[in-house]
Each structure stands twice: as structure tokens, then as C-alpha cells.
NUSE-569577 format. One record per residue (C-alpha): residue in three letters; x, y, z. Coordinates in steps of 0.02 Angstrom, whole numbers, padded with zeros to 5 digits, always signed. Example, Ala and Ser with C-alpha at 12.3 -4.5 7.8 and 13.67 -1.06 7.14 Angstrom:
<nodes>
ALA+00615-00225+00390
SER+00684-00053+00357
</nodes>
This chain:
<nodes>
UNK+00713-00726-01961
UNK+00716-00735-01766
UNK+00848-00851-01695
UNK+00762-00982-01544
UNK+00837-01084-01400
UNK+00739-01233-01385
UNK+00698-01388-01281
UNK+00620-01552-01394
UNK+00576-01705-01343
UNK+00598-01835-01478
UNK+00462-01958-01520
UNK+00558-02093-01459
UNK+00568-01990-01279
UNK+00731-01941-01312
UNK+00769-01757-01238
UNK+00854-01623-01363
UNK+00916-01447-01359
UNK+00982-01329-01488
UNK+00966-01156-01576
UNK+00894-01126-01720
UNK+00806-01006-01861
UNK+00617-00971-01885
UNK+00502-00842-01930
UNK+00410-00876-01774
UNK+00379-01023-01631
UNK+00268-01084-01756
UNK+00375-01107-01891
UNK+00509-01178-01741
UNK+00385-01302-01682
UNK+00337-01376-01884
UNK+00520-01391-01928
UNK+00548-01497-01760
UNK+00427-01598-01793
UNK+00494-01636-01965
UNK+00641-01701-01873
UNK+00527-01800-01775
UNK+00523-01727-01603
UNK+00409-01602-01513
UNK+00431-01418-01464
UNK+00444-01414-01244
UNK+00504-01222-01235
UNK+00587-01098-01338
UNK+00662-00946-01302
UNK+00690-00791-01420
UNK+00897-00754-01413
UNK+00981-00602-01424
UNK+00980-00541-01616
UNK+01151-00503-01690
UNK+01216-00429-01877
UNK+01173-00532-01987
UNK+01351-00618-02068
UNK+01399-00612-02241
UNK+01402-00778-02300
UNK+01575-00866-02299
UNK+01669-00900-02466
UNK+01646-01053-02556
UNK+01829-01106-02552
UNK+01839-01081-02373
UNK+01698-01173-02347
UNK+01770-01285-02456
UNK+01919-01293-02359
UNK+01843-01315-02183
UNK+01762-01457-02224
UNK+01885-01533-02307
UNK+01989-01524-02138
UNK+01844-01562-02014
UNK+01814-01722-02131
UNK+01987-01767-02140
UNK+02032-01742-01928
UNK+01856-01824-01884
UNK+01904-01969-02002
UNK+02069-02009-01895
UNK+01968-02021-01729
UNK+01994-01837-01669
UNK+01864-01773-01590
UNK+01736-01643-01638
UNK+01792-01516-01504
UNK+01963-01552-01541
UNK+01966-01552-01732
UNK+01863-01368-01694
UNK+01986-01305-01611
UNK+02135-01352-01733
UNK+02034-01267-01859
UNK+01999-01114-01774
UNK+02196-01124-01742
UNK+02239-01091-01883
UNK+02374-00961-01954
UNK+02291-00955-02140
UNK+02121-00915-02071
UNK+02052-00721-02082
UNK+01997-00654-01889
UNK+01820-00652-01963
UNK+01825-00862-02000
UNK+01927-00859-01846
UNK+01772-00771-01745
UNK+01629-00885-01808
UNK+01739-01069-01760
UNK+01782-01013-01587
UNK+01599-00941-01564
UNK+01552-01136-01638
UNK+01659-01206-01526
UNK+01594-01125-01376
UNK+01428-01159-01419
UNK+01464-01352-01440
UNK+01539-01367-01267
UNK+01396-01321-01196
UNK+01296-01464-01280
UNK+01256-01377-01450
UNK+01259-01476-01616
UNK+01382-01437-01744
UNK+01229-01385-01870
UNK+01123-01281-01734
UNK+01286-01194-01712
UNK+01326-01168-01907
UNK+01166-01109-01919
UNK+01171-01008-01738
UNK+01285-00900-01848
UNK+01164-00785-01916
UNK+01193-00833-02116
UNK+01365-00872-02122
UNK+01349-01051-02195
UNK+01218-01060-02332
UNK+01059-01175-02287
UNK+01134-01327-02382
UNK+01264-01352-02271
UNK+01181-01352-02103
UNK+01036-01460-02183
UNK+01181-01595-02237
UNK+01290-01578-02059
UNK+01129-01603-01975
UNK+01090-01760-02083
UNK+01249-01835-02070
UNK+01223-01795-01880
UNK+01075-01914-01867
UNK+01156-02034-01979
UNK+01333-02071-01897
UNK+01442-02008-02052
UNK+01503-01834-02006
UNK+01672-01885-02087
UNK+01572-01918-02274
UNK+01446-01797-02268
UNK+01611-01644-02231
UNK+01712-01726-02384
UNK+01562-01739-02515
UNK+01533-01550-02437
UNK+01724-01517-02479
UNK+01677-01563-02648
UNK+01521-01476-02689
UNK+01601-01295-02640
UNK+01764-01334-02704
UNK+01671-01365-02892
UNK+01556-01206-02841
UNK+01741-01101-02812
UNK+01801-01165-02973
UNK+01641-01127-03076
UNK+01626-00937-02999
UNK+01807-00916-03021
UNK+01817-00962-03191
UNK+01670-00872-03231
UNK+01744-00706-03133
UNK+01923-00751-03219
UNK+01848-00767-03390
UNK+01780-00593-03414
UNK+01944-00526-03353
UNK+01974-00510-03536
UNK+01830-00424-03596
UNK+01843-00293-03467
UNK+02018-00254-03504
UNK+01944-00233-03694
UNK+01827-00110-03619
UNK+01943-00018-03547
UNK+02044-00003-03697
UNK+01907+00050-03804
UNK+01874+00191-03680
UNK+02049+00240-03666
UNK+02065+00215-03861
UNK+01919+00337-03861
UNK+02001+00477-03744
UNK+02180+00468-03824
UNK+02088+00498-03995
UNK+01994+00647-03968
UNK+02079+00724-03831
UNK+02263+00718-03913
UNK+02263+00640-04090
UNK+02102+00762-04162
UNK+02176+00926-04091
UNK+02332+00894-04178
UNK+02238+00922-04360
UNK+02150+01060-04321
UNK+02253+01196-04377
UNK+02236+01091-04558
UNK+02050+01083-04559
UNK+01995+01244-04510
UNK+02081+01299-04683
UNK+01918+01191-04755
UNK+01772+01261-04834
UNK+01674+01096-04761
UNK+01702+00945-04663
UNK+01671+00760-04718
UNK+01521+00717-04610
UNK+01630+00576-04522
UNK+01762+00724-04474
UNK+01620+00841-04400
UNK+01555+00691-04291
UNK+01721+00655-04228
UNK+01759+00824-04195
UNK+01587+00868-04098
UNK+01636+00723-03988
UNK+01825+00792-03949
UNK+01772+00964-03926
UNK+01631+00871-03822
UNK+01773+00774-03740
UNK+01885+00894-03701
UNK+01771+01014-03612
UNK+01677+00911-03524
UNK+01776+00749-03487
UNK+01756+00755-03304
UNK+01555+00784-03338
UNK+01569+00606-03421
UNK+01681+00520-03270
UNK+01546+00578-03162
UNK+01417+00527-03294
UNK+01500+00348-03318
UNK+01508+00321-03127
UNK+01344+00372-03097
UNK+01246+00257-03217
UNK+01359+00113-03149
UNK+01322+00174-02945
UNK+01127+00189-03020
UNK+01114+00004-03103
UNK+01200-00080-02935
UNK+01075+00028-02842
UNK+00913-00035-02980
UNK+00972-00216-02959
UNK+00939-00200-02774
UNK+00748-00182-02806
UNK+00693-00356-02811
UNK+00553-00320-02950
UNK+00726-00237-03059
UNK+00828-00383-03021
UNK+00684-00511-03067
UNK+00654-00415-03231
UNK+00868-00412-03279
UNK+00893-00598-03236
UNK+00744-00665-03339
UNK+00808-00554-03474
UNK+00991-00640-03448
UNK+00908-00802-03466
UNK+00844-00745-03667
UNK+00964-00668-03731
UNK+01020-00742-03904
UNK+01176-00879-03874
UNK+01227-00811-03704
UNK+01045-00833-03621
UNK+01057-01048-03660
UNK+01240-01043-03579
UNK+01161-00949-03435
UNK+01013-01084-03425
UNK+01147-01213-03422
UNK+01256-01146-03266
UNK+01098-01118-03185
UNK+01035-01288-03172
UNK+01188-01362-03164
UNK+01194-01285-02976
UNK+01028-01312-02944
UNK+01048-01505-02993
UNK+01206-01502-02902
UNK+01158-01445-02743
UNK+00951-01563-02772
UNK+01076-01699-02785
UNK+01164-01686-02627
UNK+01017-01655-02530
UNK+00906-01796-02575
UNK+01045-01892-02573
UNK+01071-01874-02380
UNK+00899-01914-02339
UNK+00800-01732-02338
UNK+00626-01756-02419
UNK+00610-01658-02575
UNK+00506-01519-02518
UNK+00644-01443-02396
UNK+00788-01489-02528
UNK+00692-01389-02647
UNK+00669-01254-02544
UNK+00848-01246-02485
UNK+00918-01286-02679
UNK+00816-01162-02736
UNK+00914-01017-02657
UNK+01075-01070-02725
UNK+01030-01042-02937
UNK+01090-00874-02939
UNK+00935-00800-03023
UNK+00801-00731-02936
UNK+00673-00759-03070
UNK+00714-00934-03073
UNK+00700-00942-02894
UNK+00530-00834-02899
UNK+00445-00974-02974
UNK+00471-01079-02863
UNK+00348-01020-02757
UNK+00219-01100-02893
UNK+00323-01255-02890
UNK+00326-01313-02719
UNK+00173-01307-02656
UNK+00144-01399-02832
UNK+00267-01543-02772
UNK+00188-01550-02597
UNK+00013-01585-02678
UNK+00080-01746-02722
UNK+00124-01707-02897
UNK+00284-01781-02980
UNK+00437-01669-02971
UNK+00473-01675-03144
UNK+00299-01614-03189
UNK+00333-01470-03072
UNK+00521-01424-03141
UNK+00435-01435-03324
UNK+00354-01268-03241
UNK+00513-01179-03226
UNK+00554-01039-03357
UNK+00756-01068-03368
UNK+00793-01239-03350
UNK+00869-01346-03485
UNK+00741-01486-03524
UNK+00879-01617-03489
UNK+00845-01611-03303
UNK+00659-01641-03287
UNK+00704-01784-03418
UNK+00822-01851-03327
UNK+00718-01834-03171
UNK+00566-01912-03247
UNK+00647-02058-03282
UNK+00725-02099-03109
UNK+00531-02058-03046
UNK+00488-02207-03165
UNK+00617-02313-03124
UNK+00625-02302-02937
UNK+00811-02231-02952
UNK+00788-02037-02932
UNK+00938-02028-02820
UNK+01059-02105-02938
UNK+00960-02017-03100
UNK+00995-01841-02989
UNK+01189-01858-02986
UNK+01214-01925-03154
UNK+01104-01788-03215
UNK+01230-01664-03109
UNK+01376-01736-03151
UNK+01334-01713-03342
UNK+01265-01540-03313
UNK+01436-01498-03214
UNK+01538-01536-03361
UNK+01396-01444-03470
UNK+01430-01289-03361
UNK+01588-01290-03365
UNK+01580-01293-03563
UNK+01442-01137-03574
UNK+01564-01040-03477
UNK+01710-01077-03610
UNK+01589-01021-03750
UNK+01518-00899-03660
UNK+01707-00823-03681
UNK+01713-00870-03859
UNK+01558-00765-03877
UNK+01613-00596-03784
UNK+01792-00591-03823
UNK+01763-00579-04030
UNK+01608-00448-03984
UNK+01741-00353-03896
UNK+01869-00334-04053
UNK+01735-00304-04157
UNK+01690-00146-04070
UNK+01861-00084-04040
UNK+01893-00116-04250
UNK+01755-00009-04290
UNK+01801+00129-04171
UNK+01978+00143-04218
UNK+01926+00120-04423
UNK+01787+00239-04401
UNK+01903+00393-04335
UNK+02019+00337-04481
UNK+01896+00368-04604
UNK+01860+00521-04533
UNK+02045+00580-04546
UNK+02105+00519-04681
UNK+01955+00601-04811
UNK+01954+00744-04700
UNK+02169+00739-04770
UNK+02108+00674-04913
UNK+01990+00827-04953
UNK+02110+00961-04908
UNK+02232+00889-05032
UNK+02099+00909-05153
UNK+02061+01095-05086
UNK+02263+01143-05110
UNK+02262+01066-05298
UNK+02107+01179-05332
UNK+02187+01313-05285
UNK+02350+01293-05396
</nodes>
């Protein structure tokens, strides 16, 4: 996406100038006039790296600070550059304020010069800066932003802290696995070899420790390259289309994931339509931040279903991975005139809803986990102990 310096001319005659995103001038020109001016000139910048996009909890945290200084009559400029100033900040963060803060001294808006930043704030939160712009509530629209990515932060991090468990499991099994057959097996095999034959169990485990122990590094570099492989298969769009739909059906987990899916959909719909944006845009922005791409696929069906005129609710009912509770909830606000209050009542339940799927999502994994490990460890006990077992018998034969 091309980045444009522009002239407009509002409707009213009012003259504006900014930066912003678009495929082309075309695409410049329709989303002016969807903020009700007209396109004068536009000039192609400079193209730069795209950025990574920033954090949630810093976002979290700037906003929090820029709607708390603007709130006490600082000014934009100044609360900028108190922010910027910051010790705690990274030189990144530090980077993209002071670049903001240049650009709004020379007459840019604070959302042309979030969004000037080549990707570092998601598409939500330039839409919502730029609304409150318009509107005269900077100071509101930066705390209820505060708010959204500080619940994002705590939903990601408790879903990244929750399977801190399960993958020290894993590792355990694995290292259960090497310790095993790499040290435990060989010390027995002066005992077997006296054996005629081998319990079947015994012979497995030993195929995988002689297995094991001349080819361990084989499997490191086997084990690292299927994980390198899948990251490099879930780059292909198609690949990653294919894995999250399959996410979304498996048995118990694929509901949970259904759940935490909408609720950030619903989440972020709320917000948006809440600040004014017509649906069409908030969809299109809200659709990017689901976190499955074959959710988000569909919504190329979807939108243009909405923009026919069609209820919105009719057009989420489309959607493969959605719990029904949201085009429900949404049909009824379309009913009864209250769709903005019917969206954050419906998010606000979904949040908590979340927030549950990823405790029992836990509950799930964690027992799975054990389970393995159990069978592992009683499986190479069987295998010892009648392998023991046998040559006990063999010795009393032969007295």
C-alpha cells in the first residue's frame, strides 16, 4: 500500500492536508470522500520498511497517558513530547513519537501521522483517533483505546502464560524419553542378551535406544526441522487458511477457539460503530483483528453482502466460526433500533466468555499432557520389568 500527501477541500469549503494509505489515488480520493471532502492533489511519498506493529500493552499504555495529559489541558504537542520523553520507552517506540511529533508540527493530524507510520498502529486505532478528531473528545476516545488493548494484553498473555505448562510437559516427556533409552536401557543389557527372546515390549524399547543412541543428533536435526518447516507452511496463506479452519473444529478446543475469536471481533465492531464509522469500514478494519485467517477470508463474501443493503446479522450468520450468540445479539439491536448498545453488551459478555474458554482450554491440555507422559513412563516399565520378569523365569529353568 503506497503512502500519499494530500490536499482536500471539505464539502463545507474547508481546506485539509494530511498523509495517508491507499492502493492508489483512486482508492485516496474514495476514502476522502467518505470523510466528506474532495481530493485537490496528492503526492506519492518516499516508501519506507514497513514497521512491525507495536505491542498491545504499549499501545495500551500510550494512550492511556496521551488521554490522561490531554484531559488536564496539556497540549497535543506537549503531551507528545512527554511521551516520547520517556525513560521506560524502547528507542524503537521512542523513534515512531518523535517522527509523530515532527510530523504534527508541521500541521499533520495525530491519526494521518499514526497511520504515516507504515503499520505500526493497527487500523482500529487510527480509524478511532481520527473519529474522536472530528468529534472534539481526543481525551475519551485515548482512554476507551487504553482499555480495549489493555483487555487484548491480558487475553494474549494469559493465553501465551497458560500453555507455559503444557510445554514444560513436553519437554519432560522428551527428556523422560532420552534419559530412558539413552542411560536407563543400556544398563540391562548385559542381563538380556543372556535371553533366548525378548518380550515384544522390551524389543520395541530397545530398537528405539539403540535408535536413540546412534542417531540422537539425526533426531535434533529431525525435530528442528519439522518445527523450521511448519513455521515456514503456515506462511503460505492457502496452509495457514487450511490449519486455522481446522483449529476452529477440533473436538472441545475448536468451540473455545470460536469463542476468543468473536469475542475480539465483537470487541473491536463495538468500538468502532460506537465512534461513529459506518459499518462497512468497521467491518473491514474489525475483520483483521480475529486472529484467523479463514475467518477473516470470508469476509470477503460478507461485506459486499452488508453493502447491498442486507442486515448485518444476516451477513455474520454467513461466517463459519462465530458463536451464534453474536448475530443474535446483533439481530436484535437491528430490530430494536439499539445496535450500538446490543454490540457492547454482546462484547462485554463474550469478554468474560473468552476469558473462560481460555481457563478450560487449560483444563483440557494440561490432563492430555499427564496422560501421555503416564503411558510413556508405564509402557517402558512393562517392558522392563517382564523382560526381569522372564529372565527370572529363564534362571529357575535352568536349576
Amino acid at each position: 500500500m503506497a503512502q500519499y500527501k494530500y490536499k482536500a477541500q471539505t464539502y463545507e469549503g474547508k481546506k485539509k492536508s494530511g498523509v495517508m494509505n491507499a492502493a492508489d489515488e483512486a482508492e485516496l480520493q474514495l476514502r476522502l470522500r467518505e470523510e466528506g471532502a474532495l481530493l485537490l492533489s496528492a503526492k506519492l511519498m518516499d516508501q519506507r520498511k514497513a514497521e512491525r506493529q507495536i505491542k498491545p500493552k504499549v499501545l495500551s499504555d500510550f494512550s492511556r497517558q496521551l488521554g490522561t495529559l490531554i484531559s488536564a489541558g496539556v497540549t497535543l504537542v506537549r503531551s507528545l513530547n512527554i511521551i516520547a520523553s520517556s525513560e521506560s520507552i524502547k528507542p524503537r517506540e521512542k523513534r515512531i513519537y518523535e517522527d509523530m511529533l515532527r510530523q504534527i508540527r508541521q500541521g499533520v493530524s495525530l491519526s494521518d501521522a499514526m497511520e504515516a507510520q507504515n503499520g505500526a498502529f493497527p487500523p482500529l486505532m487510527v480509524y478511532m483517533y481520527r473519529s474522536a478528531e472530528s468529534s472534539g473528545n481526543l481525551d475519551q476516545v485515548a482512554m476507551q483505546m487504553a482499555d480495549h488493548y489493555e483487555k487484548d494484553h491480558r487475553l494474549n498473555a494469559k493465553i501465551s502464560t497458560s500453555m507455559v505448562y503444557p510445554k514444560i510437559l513436553g519437554v519432560m516427556i522428551i527428556g523422560v524419553i532420552l534419559v530412558l533409552t539413552k542411560f536407563v536401557m543400556p544398563q540391562f543389557q548385559e542381563l538380556f542378551d543372556q535371553m533366548e527372546t525378548l518380550p515384544l515390549p522390551t524389543r520395541i524399547l530397545y530398537a528405539v535406544s539403540d535408535f536413540m543412541a546412534g542417531y540422537w543428533v539425526l533426531v535434533i536435526v529431525l525435530i528442528l526441522g519439522i518445527w523450521v518447516g511448519i513455521r515456514a507452511l503456515l506462511r503460505v496463506q492457502r496452509v495457514r487458511i487450511w490449519w486455522h479452519r481446522k483449529k476452529l473444529h477440533i473436538p472441545l478446543l475448536g468451540k473455545l477457539w470460536k469463542t476468543i475469536c468473536t469475542s475480539r471481533f465483537s470487541r473491536t465492531l463495538s468500538a468502532l460503530y460506537a465512534s461513529g464509522i459506518p459499518i462497512v469500514p468497521a467491518l473491514q478494519i474489525a475483520r483483521k483483528t480475529i486472529g484467523n485467517d479463514y475467518i477473516d477470508a470470508q469476509f470477503d463474501d460478507v461485506i459486499p453482502f452488508v453493502r447491498a443493503g442486507n442486515n448485518l446479522s444476516d451477513g455474520l450468520d454467513m461466517v463459519d466460526g462465530f458463536v451464534r450468540k453474536l448475530s443474535d445479539s446483533i439481530r436484535v439491536g437491528e430490530e430494536t433500533g439499539s445496535l450500538d448498545t446490543m454490540l457492547l453488551s454482546t462484547s462485554n459478555a463474550l469478554e468474560f466468555d473468552a476469558d473462560a474458554a481460555v481457563t478450560k482450554m487449560v483444563s483440557y491440555v494440561e490432563p492430555v499432557m499427564l496422560i501421555i507422559m503416564g503411558i510413556i513412563v508405564a509402557f517402558v516399565m512393562v517392558a522392563v520389568f517382564s523382560a526381569l520378569y522372564g529372565s527370572y523365569d529363564s534362571i529357575a529353568g535352568m536349576e
